[in-house]
C-alpha positions as a Markdown table, in Angstrom:
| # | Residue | x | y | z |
|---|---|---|---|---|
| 1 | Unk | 0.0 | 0.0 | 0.0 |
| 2 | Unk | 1.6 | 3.1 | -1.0 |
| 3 | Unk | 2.2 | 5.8 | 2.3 |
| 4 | Unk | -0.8 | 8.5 | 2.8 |
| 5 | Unk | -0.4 | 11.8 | 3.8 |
| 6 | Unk | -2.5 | 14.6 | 5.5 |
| 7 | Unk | -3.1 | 17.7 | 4.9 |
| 8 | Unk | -0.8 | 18.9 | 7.6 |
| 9 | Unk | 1.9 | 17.0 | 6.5 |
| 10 | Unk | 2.3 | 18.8 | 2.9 |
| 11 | Unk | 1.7 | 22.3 | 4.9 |
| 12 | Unk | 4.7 | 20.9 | 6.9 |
| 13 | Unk | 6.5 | 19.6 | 4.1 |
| 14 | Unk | 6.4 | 23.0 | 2.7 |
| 15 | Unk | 8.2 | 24.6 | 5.8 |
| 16 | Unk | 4.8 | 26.6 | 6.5 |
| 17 | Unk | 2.9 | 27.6 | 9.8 |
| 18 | Unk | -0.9 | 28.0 | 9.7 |
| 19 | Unk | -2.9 | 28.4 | 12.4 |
| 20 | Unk | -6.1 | 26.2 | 13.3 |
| 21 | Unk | -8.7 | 28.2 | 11.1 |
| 22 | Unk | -6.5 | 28.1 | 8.5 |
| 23 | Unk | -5.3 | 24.5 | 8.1 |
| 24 | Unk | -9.0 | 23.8 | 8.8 |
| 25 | Unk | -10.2 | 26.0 | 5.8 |
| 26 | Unk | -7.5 | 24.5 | 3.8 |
| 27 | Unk | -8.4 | 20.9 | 4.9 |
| 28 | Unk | -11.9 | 21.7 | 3.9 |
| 29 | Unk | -11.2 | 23.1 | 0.4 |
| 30 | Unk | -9.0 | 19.3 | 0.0 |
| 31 | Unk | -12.3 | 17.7 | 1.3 |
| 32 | Unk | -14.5 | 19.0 | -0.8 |
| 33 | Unk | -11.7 | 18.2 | -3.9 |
| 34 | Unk | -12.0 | 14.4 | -3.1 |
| 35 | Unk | -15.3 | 14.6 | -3.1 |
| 36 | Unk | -15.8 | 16.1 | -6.2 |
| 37 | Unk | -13.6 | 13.5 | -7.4 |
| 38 | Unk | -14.3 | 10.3 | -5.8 |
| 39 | Unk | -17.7 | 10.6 | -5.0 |
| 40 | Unk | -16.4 | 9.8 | -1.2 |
| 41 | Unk | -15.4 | 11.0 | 1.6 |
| 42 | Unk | -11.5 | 10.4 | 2.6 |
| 43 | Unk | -10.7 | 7.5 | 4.2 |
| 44 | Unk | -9.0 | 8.4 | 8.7 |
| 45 | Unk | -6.2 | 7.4 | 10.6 |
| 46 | Unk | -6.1 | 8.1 | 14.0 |
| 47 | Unk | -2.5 | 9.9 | 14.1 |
| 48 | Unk | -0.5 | 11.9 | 17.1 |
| 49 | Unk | -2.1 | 15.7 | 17.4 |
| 50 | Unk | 0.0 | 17.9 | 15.7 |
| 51 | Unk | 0.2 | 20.5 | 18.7 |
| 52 | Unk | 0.2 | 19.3 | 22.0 |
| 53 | Unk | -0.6 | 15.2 | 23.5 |
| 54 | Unk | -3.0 | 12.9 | 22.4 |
| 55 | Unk | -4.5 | 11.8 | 19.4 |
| 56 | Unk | -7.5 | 12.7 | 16.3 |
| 57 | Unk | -8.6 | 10.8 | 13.4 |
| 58 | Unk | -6.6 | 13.2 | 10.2 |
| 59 | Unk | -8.4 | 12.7 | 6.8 |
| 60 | Unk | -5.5 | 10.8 | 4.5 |
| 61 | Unk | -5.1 | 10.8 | 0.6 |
| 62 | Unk | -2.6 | 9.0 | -1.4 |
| 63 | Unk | 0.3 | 10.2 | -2.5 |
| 64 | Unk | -1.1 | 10.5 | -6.3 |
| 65 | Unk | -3.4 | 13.5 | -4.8 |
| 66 | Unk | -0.6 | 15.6 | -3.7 |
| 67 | Unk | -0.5 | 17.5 | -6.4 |
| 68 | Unk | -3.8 | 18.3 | -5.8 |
| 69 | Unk | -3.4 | 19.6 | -1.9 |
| 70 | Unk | -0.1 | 21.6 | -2.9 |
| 71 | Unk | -2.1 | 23.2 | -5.2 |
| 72 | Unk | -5.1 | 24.3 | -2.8 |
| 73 | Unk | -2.4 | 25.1 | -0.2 |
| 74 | Unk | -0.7 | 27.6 | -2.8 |
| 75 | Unk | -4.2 | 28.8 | -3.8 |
| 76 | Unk | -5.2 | 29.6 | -0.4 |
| 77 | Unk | -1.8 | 31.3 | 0.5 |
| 78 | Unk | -2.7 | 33.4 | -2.9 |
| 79 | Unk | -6.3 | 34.5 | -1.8 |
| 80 | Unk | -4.6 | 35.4 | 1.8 |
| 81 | Unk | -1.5 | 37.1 | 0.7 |
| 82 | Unk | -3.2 | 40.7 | 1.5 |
| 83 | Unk | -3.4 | 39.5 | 5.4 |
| 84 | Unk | -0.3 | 40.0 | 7.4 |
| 85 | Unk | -1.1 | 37.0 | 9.7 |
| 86 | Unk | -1.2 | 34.0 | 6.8 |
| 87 | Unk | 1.3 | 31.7 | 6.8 |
């Protein structure tokens, strides 16, 4: 099975800080992409919180739909760049 990742993971991997709302919003907008096309909602793992102890259930995608997350990611840092906060 190949390795899945979350949407945290590629915000990670791309050496960028969001805060909650944010990597929420962004983790909706992936949603709603695999939905769109898959019909489905993403399969969960119950993964290690990113911030702090304990543990949630993260929505994972293959690797073949990381193109599609780096590309919301970069699309929601475009629509945000007038905001000082973002990223």
């Amino acid at each position: 099975m190949s390795r899945r990742c979350t949407v945290m993971d590629r915000i990670k991997f791309k050496q960028l800080q969001a805060t909650d709302n944010q990597s929420w919003t962004i983790g909706a907008m992936v949603r709603d992409a695999w939905v769109l096309e898959h019909s489905e909602l993403p399969d969960k793992e119950l993964r290690g919180k990113t911030k702090g102890p304990g543990s949630h259930c993260f929505a994972v995608y293959p690797e073949s739909f990381v193109p599609t997350i780096d590309a919301i990611i970069d699309k929601f840092r475009l629509m945000s760049a007038s905001q000082k906060d973002l990223f």
